[in-house]
C-alpha positions as CSV (number, residue, x, y, z in Angstrom):
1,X,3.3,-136.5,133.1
2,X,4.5,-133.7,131.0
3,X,8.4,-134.5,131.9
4,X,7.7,-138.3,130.4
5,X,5.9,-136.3,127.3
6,X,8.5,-134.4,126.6
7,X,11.5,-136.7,126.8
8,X,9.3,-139.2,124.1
9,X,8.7,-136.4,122.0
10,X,12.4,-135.6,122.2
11,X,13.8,-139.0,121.6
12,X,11.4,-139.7,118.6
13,X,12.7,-136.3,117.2
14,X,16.3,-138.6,116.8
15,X,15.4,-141.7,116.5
16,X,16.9,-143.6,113.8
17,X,15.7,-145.4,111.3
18,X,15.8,-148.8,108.9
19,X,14.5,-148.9,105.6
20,X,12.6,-151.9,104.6
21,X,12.4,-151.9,101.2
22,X,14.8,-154.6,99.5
23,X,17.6,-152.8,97.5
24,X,18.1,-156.0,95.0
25,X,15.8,-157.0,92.1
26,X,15.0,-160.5,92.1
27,X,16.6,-161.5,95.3
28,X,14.5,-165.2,95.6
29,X,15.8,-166.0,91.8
30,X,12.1,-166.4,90.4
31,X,12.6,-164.2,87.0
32,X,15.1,-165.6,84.7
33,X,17.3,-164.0,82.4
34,X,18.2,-163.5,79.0
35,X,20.3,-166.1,77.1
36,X,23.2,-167.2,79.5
37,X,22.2,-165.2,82.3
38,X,20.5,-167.3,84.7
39,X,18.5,-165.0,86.6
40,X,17.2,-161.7,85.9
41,X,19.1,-158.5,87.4
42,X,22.1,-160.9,88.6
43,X,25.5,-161.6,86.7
44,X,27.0,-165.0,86.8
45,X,30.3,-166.7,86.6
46,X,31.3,-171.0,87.0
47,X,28.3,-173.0,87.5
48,X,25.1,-171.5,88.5
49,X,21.9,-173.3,88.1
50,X,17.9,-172.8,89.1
51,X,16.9,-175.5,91.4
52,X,13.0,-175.8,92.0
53,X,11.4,-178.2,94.1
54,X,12.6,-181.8,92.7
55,X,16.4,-180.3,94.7
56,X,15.1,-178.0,97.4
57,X,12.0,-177.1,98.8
58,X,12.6,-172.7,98.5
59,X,12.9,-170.7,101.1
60,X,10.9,-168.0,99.5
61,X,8.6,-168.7,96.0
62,X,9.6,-171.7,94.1
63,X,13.1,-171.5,93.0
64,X,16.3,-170.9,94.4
65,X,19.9,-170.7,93.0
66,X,22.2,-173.3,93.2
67,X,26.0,-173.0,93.1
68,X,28.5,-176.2,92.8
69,X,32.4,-176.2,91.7
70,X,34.0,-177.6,89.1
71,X,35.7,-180.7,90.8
72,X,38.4,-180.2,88.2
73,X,41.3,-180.1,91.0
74,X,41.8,-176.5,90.4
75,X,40.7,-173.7,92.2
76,X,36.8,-173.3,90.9
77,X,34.8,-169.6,91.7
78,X,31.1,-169.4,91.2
79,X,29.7,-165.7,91.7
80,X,26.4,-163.9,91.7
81,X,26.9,-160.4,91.3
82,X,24.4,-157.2,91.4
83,X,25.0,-153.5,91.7
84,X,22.8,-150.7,93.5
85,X,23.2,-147.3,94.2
86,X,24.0,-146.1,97.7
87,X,24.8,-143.4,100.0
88,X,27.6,-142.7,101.9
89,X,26.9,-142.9,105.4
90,X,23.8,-144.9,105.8
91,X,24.0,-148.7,106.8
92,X,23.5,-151.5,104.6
93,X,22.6,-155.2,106.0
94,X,22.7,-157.5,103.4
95,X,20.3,-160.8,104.5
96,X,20.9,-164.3,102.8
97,X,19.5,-167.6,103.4
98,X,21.4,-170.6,102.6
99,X,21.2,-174.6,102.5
100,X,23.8,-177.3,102.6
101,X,21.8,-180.7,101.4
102,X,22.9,-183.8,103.0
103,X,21.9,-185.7,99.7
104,X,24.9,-183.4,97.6
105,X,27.0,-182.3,100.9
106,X,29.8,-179.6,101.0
107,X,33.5,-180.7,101.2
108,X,35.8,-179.0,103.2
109,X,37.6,-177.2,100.2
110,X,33.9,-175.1,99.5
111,X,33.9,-171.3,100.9
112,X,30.5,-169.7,100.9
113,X,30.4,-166.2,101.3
114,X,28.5,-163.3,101.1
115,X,30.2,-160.0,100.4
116,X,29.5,-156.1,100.6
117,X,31.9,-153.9,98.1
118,X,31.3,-149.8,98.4
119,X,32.2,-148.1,95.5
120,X,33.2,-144.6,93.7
121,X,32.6,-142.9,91.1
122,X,35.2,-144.1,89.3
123,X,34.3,-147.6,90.1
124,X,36.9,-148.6,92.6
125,X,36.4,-150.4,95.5
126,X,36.5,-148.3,98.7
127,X,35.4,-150.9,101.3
128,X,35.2,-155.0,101.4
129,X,33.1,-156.7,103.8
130,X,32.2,-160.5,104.1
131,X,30.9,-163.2,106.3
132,X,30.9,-167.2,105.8
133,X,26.7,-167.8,104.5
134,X,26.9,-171.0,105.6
135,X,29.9,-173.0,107.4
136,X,29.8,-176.3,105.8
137,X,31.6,-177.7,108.9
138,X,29.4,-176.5,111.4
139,X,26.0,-175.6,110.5
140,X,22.7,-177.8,110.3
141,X,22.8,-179.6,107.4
142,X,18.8,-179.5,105.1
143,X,18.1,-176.4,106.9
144,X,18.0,-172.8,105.5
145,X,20.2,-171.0,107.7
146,X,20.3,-167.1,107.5
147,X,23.7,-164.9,107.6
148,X,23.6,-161.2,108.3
149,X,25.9,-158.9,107.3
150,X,26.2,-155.0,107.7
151,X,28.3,-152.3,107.2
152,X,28.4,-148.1,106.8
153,X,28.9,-146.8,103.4
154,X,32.2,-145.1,103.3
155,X,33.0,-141.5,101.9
156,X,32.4,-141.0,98.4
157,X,30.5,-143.8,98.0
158,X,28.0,-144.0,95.1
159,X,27.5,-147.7,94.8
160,X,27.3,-151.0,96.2
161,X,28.3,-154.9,94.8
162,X,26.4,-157.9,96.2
163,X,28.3,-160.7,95.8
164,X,26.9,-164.4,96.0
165,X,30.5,-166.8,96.3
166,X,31.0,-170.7,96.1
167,X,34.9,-170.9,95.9
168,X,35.9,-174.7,95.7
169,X,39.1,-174.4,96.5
170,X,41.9,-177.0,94.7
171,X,45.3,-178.9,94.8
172,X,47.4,-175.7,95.1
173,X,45.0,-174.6,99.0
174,X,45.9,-178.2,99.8
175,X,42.9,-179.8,98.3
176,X,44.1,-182.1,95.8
177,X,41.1,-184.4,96.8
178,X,37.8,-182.7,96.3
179,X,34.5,-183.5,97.7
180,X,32.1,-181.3,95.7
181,X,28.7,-180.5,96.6
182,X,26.5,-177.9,96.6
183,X,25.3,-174.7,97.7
184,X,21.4,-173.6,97.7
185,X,20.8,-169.7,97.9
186,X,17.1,-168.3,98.6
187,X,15.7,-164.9,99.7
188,X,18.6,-162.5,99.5
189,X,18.1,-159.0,100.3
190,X,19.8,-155.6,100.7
191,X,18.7,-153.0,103.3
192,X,19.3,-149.4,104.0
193,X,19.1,-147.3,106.8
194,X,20.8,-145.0,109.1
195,X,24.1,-144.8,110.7
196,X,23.9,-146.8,114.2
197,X,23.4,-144.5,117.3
198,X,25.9,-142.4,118.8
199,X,23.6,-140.4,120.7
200,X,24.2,-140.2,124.3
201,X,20.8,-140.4,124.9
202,X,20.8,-143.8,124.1
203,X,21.4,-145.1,127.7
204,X,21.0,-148.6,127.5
205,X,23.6,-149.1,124.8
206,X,21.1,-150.8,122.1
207,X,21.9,-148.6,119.4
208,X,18.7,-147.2,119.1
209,X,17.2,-144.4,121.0
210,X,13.6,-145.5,122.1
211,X,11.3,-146.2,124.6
212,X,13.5,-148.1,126.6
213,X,15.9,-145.0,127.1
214,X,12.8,-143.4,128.2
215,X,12.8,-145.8,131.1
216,X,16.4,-145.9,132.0
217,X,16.0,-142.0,132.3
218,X,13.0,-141.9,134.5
219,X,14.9,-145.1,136.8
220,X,17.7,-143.2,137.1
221,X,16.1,-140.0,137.7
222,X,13.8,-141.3,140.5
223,X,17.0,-142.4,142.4
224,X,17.8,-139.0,142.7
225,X,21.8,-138.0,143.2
């Protein structure tokens, strides 16, 4: 049908697109690094540790990283950190896989985040993103449990932080009791792509214009006005 042939052609002339290829270097923590760094390509802060499979069986390879607080009664941060480049205006979904183990549970005090931080040139920080890689109130315990998180570059940025947070939180958040436990982190990657759709010929709303836009054209247009 040489309507239907032209509409594909048309529609794959704007499709958008994901990149596959993992931004981060090392993201299943198999490579370690150099004197106190623990893994390669990653900066560290607090207590970060590689647990192989006497912990937790990996999600990916053999190791994973683990993260724990302090337990001091102060506020305790653990952080792993990497920098990429990246473009302004192209999407970045940032993929991590997480475990809470019911043999060294999470207390309520722990926060467990992973975070998105656009920069400039200048190194500031444009843009902040975040979402909660594990819940340790809600989610399965001994399971690795994946968070997604995405977000558009802003303007003039050159640059983009992972960050990889256990905040133990202490006496002065209204913790002066503090359970401990730990945090497990496996198969972390970084993804680019482009921009969701805007384009009005994306008619069922997905946010990709594809074959299925095809066929909510040719429905509509065999009903005729």
């Amino acid at each position: 049908m040489r309507l239907k042939s032209f509409i594909i052609g048309a529609i794959a002339a704007v499709a958008c697109s994901a990149h596959g290829q993992n931004l981060l270097s090392n993201g299943s923590f198999e490579t370690a690094g150099p004197g106190f760094v623990t893994f390669a390509n990653w900066m560290n802060f607090g207590n970060i540790f590689a647990a192989d499979s006497g912990e937790v069986i990996a999600q990916d390879g053999a190791l994973s990283a683990k993260m724990f607080g302090a337990s001091s009664g102060a506020q305790s941060d653990q952080v792993l950190t990497q920098n990429v480049p990246a473009t302004a205006g192209e999407q970045y979904t940032l993929t991590t896989y997480c475990q809470n183990l019911s043999a060294d549970a999470l207390g309520a005090e722990n926060i467990i985040l992973s975070q998105l931080v656009f920069r400039d040139a200048g190194n500031n920080a444009l843009e902040v993103v975040e979402t909660n890689a594990i819940n340790p109130m809600t989610d399965p315990l001994d399971t690795w449990v994946m968070k997604q998180l995405s977000a558009v570059a802003p303007a003039g940025t050159v640059s983009v932080d992972v960050f990889l947070l256990h905040i133990q939180l202490g006496a002065d958040q209204g913790f002066p009791t503090q359970g401990g436990g730990a945090s497990f982190w496996d198969n972390v990657s970084l993804v680019g792509g482009d921009a969701p759709c805007t384009n009005p010929a994306d008619l069922n709303g997905d946010g990709e214009v594809n074959f299925f836009d095809v066929s909510a054209f040719l429905t509509f247009y065999g009903q005729g006005c």
